[in-house]
Each structure stands twice: as structure tokens, then as C-alpha cells.
C-alpha positions as CSV (number, residue, x, y, z in Angstrom):
1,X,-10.4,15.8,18.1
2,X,-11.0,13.2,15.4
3,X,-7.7,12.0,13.8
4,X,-8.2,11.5,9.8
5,X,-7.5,8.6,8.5
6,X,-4.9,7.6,6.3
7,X,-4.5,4.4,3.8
8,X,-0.8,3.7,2.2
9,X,-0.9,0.8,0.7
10,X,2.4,-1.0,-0.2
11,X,3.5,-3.7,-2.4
12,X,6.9,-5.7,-2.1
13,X,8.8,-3.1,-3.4
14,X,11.0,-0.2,-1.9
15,X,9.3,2.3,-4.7
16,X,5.8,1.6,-2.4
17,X,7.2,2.7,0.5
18,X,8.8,5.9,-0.9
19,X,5.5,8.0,0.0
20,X,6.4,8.1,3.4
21,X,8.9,10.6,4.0
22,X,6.3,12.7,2.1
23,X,3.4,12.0,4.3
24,X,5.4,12.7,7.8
25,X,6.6,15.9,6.1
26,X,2.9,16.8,5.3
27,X,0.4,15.3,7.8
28,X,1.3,16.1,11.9
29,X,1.3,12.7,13.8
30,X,-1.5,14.3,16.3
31,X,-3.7,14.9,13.6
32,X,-3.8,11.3,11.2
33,X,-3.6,7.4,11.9
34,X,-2.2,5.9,9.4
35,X,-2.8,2.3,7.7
36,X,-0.4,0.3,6.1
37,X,-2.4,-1.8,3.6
38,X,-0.5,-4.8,2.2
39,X,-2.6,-6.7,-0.5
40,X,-1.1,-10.7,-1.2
41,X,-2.6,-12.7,-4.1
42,X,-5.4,-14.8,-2.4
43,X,-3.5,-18.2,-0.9
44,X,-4.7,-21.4,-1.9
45,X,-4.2,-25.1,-0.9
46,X,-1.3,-26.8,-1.6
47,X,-0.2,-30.8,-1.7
48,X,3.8,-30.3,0.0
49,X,3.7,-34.1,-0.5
50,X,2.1,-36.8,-0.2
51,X,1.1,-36.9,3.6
52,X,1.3,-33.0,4.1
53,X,-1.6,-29.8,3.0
54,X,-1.0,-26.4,3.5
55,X,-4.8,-24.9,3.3
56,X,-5.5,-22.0,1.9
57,X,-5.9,-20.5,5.9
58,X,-2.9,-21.6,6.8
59,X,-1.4,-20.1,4.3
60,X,-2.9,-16.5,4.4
61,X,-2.0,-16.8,8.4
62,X,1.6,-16.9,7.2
63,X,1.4,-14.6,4.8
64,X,-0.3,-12.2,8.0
65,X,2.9,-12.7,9.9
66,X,5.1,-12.1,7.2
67,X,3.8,-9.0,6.6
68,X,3.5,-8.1,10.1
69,X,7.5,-9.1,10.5
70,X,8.3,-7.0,7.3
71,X,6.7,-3.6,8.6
72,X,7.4,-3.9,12.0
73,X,10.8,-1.9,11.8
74,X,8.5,1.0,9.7
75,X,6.0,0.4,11.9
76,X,8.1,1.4,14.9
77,X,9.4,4.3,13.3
78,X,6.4,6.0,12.5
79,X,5.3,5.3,15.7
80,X,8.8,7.1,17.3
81,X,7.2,10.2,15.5
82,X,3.9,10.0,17.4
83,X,1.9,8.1,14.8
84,X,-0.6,5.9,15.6
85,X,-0.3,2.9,13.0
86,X,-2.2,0.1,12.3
87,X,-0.4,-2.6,9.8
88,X,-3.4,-4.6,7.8
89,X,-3.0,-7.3,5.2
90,X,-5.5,-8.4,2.6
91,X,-6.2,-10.6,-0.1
92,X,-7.3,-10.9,-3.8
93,X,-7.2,-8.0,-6.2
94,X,-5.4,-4.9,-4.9
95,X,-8.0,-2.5,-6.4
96,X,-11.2,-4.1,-4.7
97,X,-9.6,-4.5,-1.7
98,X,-8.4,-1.0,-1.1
99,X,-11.4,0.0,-2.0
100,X,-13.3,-2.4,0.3
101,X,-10.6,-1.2,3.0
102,X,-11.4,2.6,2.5
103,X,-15.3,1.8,3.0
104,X,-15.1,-0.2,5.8
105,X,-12.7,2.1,7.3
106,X,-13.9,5.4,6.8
107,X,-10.7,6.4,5.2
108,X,-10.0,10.3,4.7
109,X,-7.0,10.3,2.3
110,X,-4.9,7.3,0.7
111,X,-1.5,7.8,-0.1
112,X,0.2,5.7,-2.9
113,X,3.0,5.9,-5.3
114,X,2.4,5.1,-9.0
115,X,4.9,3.9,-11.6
116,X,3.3,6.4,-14.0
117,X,2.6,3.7,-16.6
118,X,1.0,4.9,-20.4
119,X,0.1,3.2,-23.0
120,X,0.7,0.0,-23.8
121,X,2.0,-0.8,-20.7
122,X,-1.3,0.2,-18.6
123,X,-3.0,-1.2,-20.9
124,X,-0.6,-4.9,-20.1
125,X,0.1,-4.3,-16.0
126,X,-3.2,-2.1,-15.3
127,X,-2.6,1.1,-12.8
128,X,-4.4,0.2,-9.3
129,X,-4.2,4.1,-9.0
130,X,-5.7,4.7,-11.9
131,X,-8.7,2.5,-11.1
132,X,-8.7,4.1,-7.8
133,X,-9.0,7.3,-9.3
134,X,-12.1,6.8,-11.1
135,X,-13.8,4.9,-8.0
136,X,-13.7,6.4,-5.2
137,X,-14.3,9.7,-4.0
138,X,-11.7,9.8,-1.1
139,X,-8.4,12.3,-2.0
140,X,-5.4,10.3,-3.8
141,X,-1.9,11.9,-2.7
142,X,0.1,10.0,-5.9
143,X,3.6,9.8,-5.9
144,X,4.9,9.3,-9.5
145,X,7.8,7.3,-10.1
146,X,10.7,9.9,-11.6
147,X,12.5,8.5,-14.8
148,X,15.9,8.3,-14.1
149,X,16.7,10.9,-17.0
150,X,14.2,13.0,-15.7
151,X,15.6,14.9,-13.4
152,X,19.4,15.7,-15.8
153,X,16.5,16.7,-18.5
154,X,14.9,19.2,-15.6
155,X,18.0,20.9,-14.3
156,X,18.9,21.4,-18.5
157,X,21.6,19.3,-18.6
């Protein structure tokens, strides 16, 4: 049987990385691989001093193990559930390379929290789901960011 395949990209941040308990409660290991999609800003070259260049390869190389070091510890526990995961890195603009990622790929479904921006403040920091949305043609689970007051508002307190 042909597993689906399954894009979460994630940022820096803890918020990112809150779509996961979400995903193992809805999608069974035997049936998805997942991808953990971690877009950088695209390295460059850089004078350290005088006698010493870090290229721009050198440079995305680290940036490769970083990431790998950062996941690893999600990385195994997914994999203690029976997923099979696959960590990636990219770079350059998160959008275009998602999207260059789910082509490539084949991806059935991405999975993604949002921070539920409006206004002026999409308008200022953009919304990479938002982009996504209008795009591509894949399924978007979206995980909105809850305002704190939120949830006292909900329960009518």
C-alpha cells in the first residue's frame, strides 16, 4: 500500500511544532511519511577576518546539521510511533520552497500552524499559509494560533 505523504514545515519556534500531536492523533503511522521541512534564509559568504571566508556552502552545510541536530530528538519520537520521517532543510523564501518541495515530492497533505495574522499585520509579516492557500492544490491542515483570551472568552468567563 502506498503511504501518503506528509509536509510539516517548521520554523524556529515551539508554536511550529505544535501540529504534531494533532497529526499522530489523526494520521496512523502505517498509512503516512512524514517530512519535516525546515526553510533557513539563503546563507551567503562571509569575511570572519582577514585571512578566514565562510562561503555561502559552507555555510548552508552548517545550517543542514543544525537542523538535523535540532529535530533529531522529534525525529526519534515520531519514529518510536512507527513513523517513517524524513528531516529536509531548504533555503530562500519559505513559500517557493514549500511549494517547490510539495512538487518535487509528490506531497498528499501539508500540515502547518498559522499565527492567524489580519490586517495590517499580514499585510507587514505576509502569511506563508495564506500564499500556500491560494497556490497549490494539495490539502492544508492549519492550525491557528489561539489568543490567549480566547479560550476564558469561549468557556463565558
Amino acid at each position: 500500500m502506498k503511504k501518503n505523504k506528509v509536509l510539516i514545515p517548521l520554523d524556529d519556534s515551539e508554536f511550529s511544532m505544535s501540529v504534531l500531536p494533532h497529526v499522530t492523533n489523526l494520521l496512523a503511522p502505517d498509512r503516512n511519511e512524514l517530512f519535516l521541512l525546515h526553510v533557513a534564509p539563503q546563507p551567503n559568504s562571509t569575511i570572519v577576518n582577514e585571512e578566514l571566508v565562510v562561503y555561502a556552502d559552507q555555510e548552508a552545510e552548517s545550517l543542514k546539521e543544525l537542523n538535523r541536530e535540532t529535530v533529531e530528538p522529534l525525529v526519534h519520537s515520531l519514529e518510536k510511533l512507527g513513523y517513517q520521517v524524513s528531516p529536509e532543510c531548504a533555503f530562500g523564501d519559505p513559500t517557493k520552497e514549500i511549494e517547490r518541495f510539495v512538487e518535487e515530492r509528490d506531497i498528499d497533505l501539508i500540515a502547518m500552524t498559522t499565527h492567524g495574522r489580519e490586517g495590517l499585520s499580514r499585510l507587514l509579516h505576509g502569511s506563508v499559509a495564506q500564499q500556500l492557500l491560494h497556490h497549490l492544490y494539495v490539502p492544508i491542515l492549519l492550525l491557528r494560533e489561539v489568543p490567549e483570551d480566547w479560550l476564558g472568552g469561549a468557556l463565558g468567563e
